[in-house]
C-alpha positions as CSV (number, residue, x, y, z in Angstrom):
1,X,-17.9,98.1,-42.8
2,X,-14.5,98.7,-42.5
3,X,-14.0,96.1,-39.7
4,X,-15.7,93.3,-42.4
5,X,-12.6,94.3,-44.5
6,X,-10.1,94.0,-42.0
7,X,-11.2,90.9,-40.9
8,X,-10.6,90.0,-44.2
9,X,-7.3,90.9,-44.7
10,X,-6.7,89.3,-41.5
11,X,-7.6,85.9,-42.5
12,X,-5.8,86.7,-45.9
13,X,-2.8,87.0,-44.1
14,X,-2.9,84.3,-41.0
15,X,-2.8,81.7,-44.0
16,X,-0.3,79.1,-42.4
17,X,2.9,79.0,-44.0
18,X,3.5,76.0,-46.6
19,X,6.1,73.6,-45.3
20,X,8.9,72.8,-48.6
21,X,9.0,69.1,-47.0
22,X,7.2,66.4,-48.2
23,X,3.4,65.2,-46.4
24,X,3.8,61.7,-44.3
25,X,0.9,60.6,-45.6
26,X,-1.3,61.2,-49.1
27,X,-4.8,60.5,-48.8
28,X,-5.4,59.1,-52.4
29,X,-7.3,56.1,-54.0
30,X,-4.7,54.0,-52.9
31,X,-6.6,54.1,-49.5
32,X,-9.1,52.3,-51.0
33,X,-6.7,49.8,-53.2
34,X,-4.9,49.1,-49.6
35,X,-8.0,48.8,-47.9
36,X,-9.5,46.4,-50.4
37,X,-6.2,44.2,-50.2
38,X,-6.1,44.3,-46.2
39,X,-10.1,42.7,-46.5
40,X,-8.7,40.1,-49.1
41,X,-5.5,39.2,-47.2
42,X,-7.6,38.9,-43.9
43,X,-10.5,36.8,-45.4
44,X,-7.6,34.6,-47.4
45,X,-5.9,34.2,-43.5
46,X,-9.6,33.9,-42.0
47,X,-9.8,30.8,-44.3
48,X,-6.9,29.3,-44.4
49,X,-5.2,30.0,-41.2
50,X,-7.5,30.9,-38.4
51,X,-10.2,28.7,-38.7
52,X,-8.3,25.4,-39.3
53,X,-6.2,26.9,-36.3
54,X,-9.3,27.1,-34.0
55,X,-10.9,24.0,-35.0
56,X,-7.5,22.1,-34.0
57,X,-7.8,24.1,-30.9
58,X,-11.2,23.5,-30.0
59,X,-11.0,19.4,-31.2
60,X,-7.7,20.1,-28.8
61,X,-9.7,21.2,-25.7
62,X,-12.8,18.4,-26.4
63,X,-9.8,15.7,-26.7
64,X,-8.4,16.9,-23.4
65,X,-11.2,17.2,-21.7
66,X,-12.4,13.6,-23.0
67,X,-9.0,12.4,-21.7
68,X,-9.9,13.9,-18.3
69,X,-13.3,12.1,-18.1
70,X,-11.6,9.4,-19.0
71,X,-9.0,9.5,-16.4
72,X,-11.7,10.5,-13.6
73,X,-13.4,7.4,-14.6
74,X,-10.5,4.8,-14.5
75,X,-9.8,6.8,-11.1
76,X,-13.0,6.1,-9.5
77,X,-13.1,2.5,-11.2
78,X,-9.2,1.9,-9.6
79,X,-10.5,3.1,-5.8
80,X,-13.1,1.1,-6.3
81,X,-11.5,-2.2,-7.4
82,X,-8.7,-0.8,-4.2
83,X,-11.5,-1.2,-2.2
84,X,-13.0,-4.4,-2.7
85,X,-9.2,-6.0,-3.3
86,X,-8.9,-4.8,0.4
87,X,-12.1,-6.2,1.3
88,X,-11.3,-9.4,0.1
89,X,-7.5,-9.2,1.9
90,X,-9.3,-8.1,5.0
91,X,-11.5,-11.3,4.7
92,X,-8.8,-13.4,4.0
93,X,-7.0,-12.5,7.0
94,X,-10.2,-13.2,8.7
95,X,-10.2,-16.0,8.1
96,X,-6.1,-17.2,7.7
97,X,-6.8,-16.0,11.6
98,X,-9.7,-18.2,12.4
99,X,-7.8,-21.1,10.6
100,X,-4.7,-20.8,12.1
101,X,-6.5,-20.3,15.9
102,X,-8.3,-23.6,14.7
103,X,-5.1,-25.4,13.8
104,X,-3.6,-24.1,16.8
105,X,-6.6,-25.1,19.4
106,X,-6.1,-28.8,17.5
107,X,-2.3,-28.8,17.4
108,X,-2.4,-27.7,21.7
109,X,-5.8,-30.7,21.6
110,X,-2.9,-33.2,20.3
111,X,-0.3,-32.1,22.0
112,X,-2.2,-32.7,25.4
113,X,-3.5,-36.0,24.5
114,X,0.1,-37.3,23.9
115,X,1.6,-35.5,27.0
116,X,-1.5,-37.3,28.8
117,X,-0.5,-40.1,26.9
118,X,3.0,-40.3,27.7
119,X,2.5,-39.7,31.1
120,X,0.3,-42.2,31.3
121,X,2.5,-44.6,29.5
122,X,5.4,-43.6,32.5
123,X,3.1,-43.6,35.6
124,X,2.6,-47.6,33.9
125,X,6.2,-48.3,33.6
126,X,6.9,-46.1,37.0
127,X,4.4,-48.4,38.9
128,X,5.9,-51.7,36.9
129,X,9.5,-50.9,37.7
130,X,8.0,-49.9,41.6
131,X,6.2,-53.4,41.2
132,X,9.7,-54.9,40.5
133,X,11.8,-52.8,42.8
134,X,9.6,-53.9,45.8
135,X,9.4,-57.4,45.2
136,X,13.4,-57.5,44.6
137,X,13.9,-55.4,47.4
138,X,11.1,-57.9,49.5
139,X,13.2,-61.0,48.0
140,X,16.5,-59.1,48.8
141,X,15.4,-58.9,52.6
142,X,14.4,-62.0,52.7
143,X,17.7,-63.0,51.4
144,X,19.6,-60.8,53.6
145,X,17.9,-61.7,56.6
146,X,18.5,-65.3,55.8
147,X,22.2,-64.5,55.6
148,X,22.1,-62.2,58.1
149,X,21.1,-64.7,60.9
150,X,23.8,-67.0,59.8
151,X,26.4,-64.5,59.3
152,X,24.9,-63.6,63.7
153,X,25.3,-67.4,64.5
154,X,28.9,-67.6,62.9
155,X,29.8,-64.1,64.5
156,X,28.7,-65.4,68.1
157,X,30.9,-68.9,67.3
158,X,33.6,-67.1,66.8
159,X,33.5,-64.5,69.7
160,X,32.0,-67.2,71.9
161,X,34.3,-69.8,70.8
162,X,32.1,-72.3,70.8
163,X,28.7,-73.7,68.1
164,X,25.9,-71.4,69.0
165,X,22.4,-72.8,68.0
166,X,19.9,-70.7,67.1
């Protein structure tokens, strides 16, 4: 029995010592008066602030990602009008090529038939003016032999001295 006392006395006396300053904080009903304002305040800011916040955000995100789709689309929808524009150029030059080695196979066609033609037309004149040349030159030796033999009979007169017959 006498340690049950002491024990006693000993918790008696290991009290803790009572601080003169003021307690930080004082557990009270205005807990529950805070508390109840905290709820109201964050169901007034649920309302009026958060979920008009994340319905803008979320119509946000669907706009965007419409605008995406939509750009993905006109994407694929230019590459593909790319393409068949280049088709069509490649075609074109196709056939500008085949057109203009056409033209040029009929532009070489012509050009030979007038060279042939204008060769032909000189070979004519060539053989005309040969035609002419030889009978000149024919009617010129004739001519000249003509005066040749009298210009011989009048050179042997005049070294001989005398008329030479011929």
């Amino acid at each position: 029995m006498s340690a049950t006392p002491s024990l006693a006395l000993l918790l008696e006396t290991t009290t803790a010592a009572r601080s003169h300053a003021p307690q930080l904080i004082d557990i009270d009903g205005t807990v529950f008066v805070q508390l109840g304002l905290f709820l109201v305040l964050a169901f007034i800011l649920n309302q009026f602030l958060w979920k008009p916040y994340l319905r803008v955000r979320s119509e946000r995100v669907t706009r965007v990602d419409g605008y995406r789709k939509d750009a993905a689309r006109m994407e694929t929808d230019a590459a593909e009008r790319l393409s068949r524009v280049e088709a069509r150029m490649a075609e074109a030059r196709r056939v500008g090529s085949g057109e203009r080695s056409r033209a040029r196979a009929e532009a070489q066609a012509h050009e030979q038939k007038l060279v042939a033609e204008a060769q032909a037309a000189a070979q004519r004149t060539l053989h005309a003016a040969a035609g002419r040349l030889d009978a000149t030159v024919a009617a010129e030796r004739v001519r000249l032999k003509a005066g040749a033999a009298e210009i011989a009979t009048q050179a042997a007169a005049r070294i001989l001295g005398r008329q030479v017959t011929g």
